[in-house]
Each structure stands twice: as C-alpha cells, then as structure tokens.
C-alpha positions in Angstrom: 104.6 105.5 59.8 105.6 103.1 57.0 104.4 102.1 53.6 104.0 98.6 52.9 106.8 99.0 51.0 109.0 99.4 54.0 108.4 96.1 55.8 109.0 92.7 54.4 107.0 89.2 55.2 108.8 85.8 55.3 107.5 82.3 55.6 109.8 80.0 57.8 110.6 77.4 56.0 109.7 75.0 59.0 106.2 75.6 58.0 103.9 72.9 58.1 100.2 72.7 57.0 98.2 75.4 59.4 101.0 76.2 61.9 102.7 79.0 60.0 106.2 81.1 61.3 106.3 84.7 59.7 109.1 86.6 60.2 107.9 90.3 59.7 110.7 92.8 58.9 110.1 96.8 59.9 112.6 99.5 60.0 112.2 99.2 63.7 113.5 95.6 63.6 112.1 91.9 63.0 109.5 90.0 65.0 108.2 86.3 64.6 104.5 85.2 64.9 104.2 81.7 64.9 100.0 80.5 65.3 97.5 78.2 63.2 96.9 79.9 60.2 93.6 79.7 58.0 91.4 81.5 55.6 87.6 82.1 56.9 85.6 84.0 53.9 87.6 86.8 53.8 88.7 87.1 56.9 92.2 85.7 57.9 92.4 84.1 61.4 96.0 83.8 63.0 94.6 81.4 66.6 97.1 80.3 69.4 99.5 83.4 68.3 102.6 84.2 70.2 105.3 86.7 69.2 108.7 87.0 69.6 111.2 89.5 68.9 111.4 93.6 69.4 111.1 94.5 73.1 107.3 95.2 74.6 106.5 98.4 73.0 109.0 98.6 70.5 106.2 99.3 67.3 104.1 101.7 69.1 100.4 101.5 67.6 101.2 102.7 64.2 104.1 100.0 63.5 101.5 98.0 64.7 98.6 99.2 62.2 101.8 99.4 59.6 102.0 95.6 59.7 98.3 94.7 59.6 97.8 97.1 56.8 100.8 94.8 54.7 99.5 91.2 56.1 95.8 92.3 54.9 97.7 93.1 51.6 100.1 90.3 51.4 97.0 87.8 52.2 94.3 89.7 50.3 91.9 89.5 53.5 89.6 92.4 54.9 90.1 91.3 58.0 92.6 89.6 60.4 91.7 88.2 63.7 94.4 87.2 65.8 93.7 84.8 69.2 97.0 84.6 71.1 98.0 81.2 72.9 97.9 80.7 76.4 100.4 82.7 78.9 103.4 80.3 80.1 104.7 82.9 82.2 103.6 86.3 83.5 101.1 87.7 85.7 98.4 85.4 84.6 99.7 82.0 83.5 97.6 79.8 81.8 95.2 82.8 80.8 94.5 83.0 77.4 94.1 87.3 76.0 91.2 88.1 74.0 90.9 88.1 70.4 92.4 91.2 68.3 90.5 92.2 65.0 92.5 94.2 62.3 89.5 95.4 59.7 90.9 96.8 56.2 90.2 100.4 56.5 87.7 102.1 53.6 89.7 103.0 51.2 93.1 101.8 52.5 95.8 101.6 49.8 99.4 100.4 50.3 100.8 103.7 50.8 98.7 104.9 53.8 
C-alpha cells in the first residue's frame, strides 16, 4: 500500500482546543476526521469521531492501516484509539460503534 510518505496530514484551521479537524490526504483521495483529541500516556485517543469524505470502502483495510501507521508517526503515539460519535442517521440512530485500537506494530518504520 503506501509509505508514509504518500499521504499528507492537515490541521483545519478552525481548530479549537480538543475538537481537532484533520484532513488526511491518500493517493486514493482526501477524508476529514473531526473528534476530541487528547494525549493519554502514549496512547492517542481520537473520542466522538466521525468521518467524512471517500465513499464506504474506498481505503480498503490497508489504506486504512496506511493512515494509522502515518498518524502514530505524525503524533509519536503507540497507540490510537478511536470512539466514533453517535449515529444521526442509518440503521441504528443514536447507537454509538465500539472503540477501534490502532497499536504501532513491532518494528514498524515509515516505509512499511
């Protein structure tokens, strides 16, 4: 898939204190992830997260792992944990998904 290289991270600049926009550039395209943004120990927490952008499916797994591998970089965590917001719309409205954990693979590097 890609290198870190490939894919590029933005801050919106209507960023304010924990509530963070990112704009995440791929070859594949550009998404959004807007949540509340903090720092646990090593671990970077990303709660209330909704996305916005590429069609459903449009990473595939590995774009997916691509983009963990360059926030983990870009944030120097060894882990991310991502809680999404609550559904508006969909099958289950008002349903809030389970957690996602990212872990830095052993021996990762920013070419994998």
């Amino acid at each position: 898939m890609w290198t870190n290289a490939e894919i590029l991270i933005e801050l919106d600049d209507a960023t304010e204190g924990s509530i963070w926009i990112i704009r995440i550039v791929t070859p594949a395209g550009a998404i959004e992830l807007m949540g509340e943004v903090t720092m646990v120990g090593r671990a970077l927490h990303i709660d209330g997260a909704h996305v916005q952008g590429l069609h459903p499916g449009a990473l595939g797994r590995a774009g997916l792992n691509a983009i963990g591998r360059k926030l983990l970089e870009e944030a120097d965590a060894e882990e991310i944990i991502i809680q999404g917001g609550a559904r508006t719309t969909g099958a289950r409205p008002n349903s809030i998904p389970p957690a996602y954990r990212f872990p830095r693979r052993k021996g990762s590097s920013a070419t994998d």
